[in-house]
Backbone bond lengths (Angstrom), bond angles and torsions (degrees), N, CA, C in turn:
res aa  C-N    CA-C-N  psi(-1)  N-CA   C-N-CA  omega(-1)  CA-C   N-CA-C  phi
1 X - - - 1.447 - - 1.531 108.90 -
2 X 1.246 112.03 125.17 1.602 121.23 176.10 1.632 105.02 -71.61
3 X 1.441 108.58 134.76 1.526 113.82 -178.81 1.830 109.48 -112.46
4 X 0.831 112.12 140.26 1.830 120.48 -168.43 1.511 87.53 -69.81
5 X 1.617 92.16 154.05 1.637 99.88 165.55 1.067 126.95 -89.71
6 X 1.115 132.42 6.92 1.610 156.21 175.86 1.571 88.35 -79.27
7 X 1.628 117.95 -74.87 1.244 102.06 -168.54 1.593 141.07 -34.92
8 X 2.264 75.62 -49.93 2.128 92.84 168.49 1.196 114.53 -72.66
9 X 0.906 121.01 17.37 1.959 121.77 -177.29 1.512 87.32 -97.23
10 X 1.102 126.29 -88.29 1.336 158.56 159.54 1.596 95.12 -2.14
11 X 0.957 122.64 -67.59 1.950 128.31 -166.30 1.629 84.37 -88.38
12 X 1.329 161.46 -14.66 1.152 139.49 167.18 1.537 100.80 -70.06
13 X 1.699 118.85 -45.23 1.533 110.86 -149.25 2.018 92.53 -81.05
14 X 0.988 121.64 -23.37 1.624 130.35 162.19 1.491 115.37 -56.31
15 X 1.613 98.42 -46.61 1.652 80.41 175.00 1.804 115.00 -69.07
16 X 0.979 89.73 -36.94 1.681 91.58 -174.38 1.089 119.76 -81.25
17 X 1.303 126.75 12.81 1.932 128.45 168.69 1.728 95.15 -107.96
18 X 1.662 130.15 -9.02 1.414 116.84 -165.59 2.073 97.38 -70.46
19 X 1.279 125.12 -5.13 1.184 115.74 137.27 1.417 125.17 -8.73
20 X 1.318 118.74 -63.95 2.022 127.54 -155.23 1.428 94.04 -106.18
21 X 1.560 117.72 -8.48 1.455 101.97 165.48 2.021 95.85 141.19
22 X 1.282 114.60 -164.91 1.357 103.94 -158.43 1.412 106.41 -107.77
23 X 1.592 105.65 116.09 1.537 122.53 -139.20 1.694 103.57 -107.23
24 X 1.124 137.19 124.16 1.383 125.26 176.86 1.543 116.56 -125.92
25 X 1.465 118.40 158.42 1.694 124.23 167.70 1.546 97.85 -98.85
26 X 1.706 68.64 158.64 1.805 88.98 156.30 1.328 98.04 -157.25
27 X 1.306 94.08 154.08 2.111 110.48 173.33 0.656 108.57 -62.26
28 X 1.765 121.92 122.30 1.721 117.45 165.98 1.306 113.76 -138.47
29 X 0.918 162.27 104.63 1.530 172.62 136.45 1.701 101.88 111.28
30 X 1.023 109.78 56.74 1.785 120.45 179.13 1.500 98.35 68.19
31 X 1.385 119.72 26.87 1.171 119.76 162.81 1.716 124.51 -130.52
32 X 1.362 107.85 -143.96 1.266 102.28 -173.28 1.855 102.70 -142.68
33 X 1.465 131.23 124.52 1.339 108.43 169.67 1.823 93.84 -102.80
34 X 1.308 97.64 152.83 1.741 100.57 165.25 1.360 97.93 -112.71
35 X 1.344 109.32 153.04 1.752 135.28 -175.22 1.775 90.06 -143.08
36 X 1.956 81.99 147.30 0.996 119.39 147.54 1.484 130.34 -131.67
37 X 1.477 129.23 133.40 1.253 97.80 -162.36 1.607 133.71 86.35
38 X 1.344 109.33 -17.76 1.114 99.31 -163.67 1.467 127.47 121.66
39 X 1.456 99.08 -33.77 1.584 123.55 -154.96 1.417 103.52 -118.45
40 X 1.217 108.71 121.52 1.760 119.59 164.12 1.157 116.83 -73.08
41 X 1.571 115.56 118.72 1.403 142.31 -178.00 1.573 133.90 -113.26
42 X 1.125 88.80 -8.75 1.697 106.63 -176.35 1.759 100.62 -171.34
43 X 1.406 104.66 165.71 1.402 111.88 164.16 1.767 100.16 -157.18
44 X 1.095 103.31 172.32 1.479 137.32 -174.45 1.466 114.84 -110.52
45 X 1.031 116.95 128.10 1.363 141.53 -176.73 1.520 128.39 -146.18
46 X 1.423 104.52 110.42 1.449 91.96 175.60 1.538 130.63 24.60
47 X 1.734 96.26 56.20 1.359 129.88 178.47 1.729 113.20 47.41
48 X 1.158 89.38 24.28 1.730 90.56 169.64 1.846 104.99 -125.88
49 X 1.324 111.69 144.49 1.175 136.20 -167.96 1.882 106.68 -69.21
50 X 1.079 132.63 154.88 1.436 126.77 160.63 1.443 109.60 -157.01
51 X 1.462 115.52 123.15 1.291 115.41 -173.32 1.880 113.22 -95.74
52 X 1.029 117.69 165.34 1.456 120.14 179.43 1.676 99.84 -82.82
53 X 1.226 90.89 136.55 1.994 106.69 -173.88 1.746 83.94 -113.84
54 X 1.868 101.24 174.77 1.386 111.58 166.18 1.533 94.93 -168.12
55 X 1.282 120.70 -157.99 1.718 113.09 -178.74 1.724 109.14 -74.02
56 X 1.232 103.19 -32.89 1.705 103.87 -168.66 1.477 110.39 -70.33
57 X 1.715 110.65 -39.30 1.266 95.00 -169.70 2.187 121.55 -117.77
58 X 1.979 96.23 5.90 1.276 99.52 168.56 1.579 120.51 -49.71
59 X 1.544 122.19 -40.80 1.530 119.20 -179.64 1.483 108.34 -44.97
60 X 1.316 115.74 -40.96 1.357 105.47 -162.56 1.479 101.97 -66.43
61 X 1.390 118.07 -61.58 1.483 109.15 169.00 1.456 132.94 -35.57
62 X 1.462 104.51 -52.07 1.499 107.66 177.40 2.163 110.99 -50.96
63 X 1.325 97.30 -42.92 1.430 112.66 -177.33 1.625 119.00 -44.00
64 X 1.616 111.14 -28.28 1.350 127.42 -164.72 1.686 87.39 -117.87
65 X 1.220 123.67 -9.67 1.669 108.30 171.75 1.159 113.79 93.23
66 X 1.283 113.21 -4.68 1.778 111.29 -163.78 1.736 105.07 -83.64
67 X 1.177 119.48 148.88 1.441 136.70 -162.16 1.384 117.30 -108.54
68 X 1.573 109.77 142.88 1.534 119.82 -162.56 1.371 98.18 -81.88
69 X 1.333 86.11 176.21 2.217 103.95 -172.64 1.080 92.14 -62.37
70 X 1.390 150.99 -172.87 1.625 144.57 157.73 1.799 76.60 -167.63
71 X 1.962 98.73 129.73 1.666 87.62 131.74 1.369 102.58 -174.82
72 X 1.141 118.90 -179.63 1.329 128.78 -138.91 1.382 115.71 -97.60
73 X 1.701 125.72 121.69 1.434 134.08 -161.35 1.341 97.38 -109.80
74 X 1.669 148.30 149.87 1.364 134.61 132.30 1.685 105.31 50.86
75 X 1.571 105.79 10.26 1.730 93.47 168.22 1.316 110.51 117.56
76 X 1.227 111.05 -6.19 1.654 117.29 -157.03 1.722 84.91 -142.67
77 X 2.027 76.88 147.43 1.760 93.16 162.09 1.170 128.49 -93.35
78 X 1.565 112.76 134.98 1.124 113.40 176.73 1.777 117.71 -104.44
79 X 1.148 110.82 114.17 1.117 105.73 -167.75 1.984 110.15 -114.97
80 X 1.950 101.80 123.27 1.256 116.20 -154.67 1.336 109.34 -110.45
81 X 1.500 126.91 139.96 1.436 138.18 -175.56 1.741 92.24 -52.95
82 X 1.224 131.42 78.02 1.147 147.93 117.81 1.600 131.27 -120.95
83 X 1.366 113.43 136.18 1.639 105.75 -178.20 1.499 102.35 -137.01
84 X 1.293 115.00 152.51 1.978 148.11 -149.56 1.519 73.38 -71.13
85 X 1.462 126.72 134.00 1.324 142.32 136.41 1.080 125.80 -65.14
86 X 1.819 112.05 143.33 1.801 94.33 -173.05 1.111 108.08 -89.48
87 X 1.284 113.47 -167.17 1.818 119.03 -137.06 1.453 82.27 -108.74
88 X 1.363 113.56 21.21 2.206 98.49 -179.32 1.576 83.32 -96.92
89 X 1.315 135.56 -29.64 1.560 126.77 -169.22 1.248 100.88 -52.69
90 X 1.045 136.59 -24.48 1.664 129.73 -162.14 1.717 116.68 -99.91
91 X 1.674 89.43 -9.50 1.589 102.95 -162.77 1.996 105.85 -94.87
92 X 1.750 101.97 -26.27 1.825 117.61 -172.19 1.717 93.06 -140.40
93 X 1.805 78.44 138.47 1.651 75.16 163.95 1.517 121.47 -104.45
94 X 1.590 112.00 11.09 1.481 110.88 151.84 1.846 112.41 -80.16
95 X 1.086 110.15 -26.32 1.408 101.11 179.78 2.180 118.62 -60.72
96 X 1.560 78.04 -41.35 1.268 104.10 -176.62 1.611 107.64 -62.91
97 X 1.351 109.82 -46.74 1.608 116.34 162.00 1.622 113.95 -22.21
98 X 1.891 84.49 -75.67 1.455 106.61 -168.76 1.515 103.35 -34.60
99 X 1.146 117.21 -69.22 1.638 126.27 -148.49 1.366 105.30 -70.58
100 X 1.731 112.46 -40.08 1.706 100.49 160.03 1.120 132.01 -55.55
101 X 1.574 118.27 -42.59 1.302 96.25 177.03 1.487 110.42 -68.43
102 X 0.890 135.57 -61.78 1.556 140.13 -159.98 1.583 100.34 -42.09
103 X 1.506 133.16 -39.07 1.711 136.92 156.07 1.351 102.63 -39.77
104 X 1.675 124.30 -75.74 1.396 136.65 151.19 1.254 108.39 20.65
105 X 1.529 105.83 -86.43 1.265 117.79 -138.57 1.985 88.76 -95.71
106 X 1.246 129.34 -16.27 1.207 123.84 153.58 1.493 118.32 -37.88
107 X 1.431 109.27 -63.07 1.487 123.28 177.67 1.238 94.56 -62.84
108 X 1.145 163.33 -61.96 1.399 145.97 -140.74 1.941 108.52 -82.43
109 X 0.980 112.85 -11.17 1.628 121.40 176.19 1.251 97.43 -116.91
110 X 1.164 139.22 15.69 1.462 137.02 152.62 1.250 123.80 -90.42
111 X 1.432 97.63 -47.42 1.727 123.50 155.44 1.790 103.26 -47.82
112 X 1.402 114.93 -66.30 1.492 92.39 -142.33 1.746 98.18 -78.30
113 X 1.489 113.41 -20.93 1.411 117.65 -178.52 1.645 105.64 -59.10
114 X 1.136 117.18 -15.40 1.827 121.73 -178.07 1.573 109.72 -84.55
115 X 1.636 101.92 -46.80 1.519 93.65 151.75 1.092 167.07 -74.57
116 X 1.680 94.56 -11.25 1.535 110.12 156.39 1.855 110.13 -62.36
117 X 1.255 73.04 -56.87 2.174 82.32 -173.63 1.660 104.47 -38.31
118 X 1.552 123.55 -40.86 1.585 102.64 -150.39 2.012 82.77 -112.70
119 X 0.911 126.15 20.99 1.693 134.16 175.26 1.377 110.07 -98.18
120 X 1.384 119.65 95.40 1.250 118.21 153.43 1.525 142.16 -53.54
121 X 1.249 105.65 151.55 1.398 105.35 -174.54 1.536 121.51 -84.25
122 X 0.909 111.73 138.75 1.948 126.59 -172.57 1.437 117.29 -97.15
């Protein structure tokens, strides 16, 4: 059986984040999100990487220039707290570390800020 290269794109950038712990895809809109935990931290796109941003750690991205997921709803862009990883993640798998966790830990204060919001008070 012939396997798409999207898929092996996708299961390469998984193997190389199981670093921060045991990392998985799933198919999602001709793409791929990876989770850890539970929690979406990155996704895959047309063989390019995108990590989860939030307020603390978009500067760093913006700083290196690299560009958010963007795509197109009813005509309009929608542009989503993910941004293009640089091309050293693919080159170390401590680099690759680095930048997952720091996606990681995006998702994990996205997460817990959702549970404050829908947690009532006692």
């Amino acid at each position: 059986m012939k396997t798409n290269p999207k898929d092996e794109f996708a299961a390469f950038i998984v193997d190389q984040m199981q670093s921060i712990g045991p990392a998985v895809s799933r198919r999602m809109f001709g793409g791929h999100g990876v989770y850890l935990d539970g929690l979406m931290f990155a996704l895959v796109s047309d063989n390019t990487l995108y990590l989860k941003v939030d307020s603390e750690s978009r500067p760093i991205f913006e700083n290196m220039e690299l560009l958010p997921f963007t795509f197109e709803r009813k005509g309009k862009a929608v542009v989503m707290s993910y941004f293009q990883a640089p091309d050293e993640v693919m080159e170390s798998p401590d680099v690759m570390q680095y930048w997952a966790s720091l996606a990681y830990g995006a998702a994990l204060r996205a997460a817990s800020k959702k549970q404050k919001g829908s947690r009532e008070e006692t």
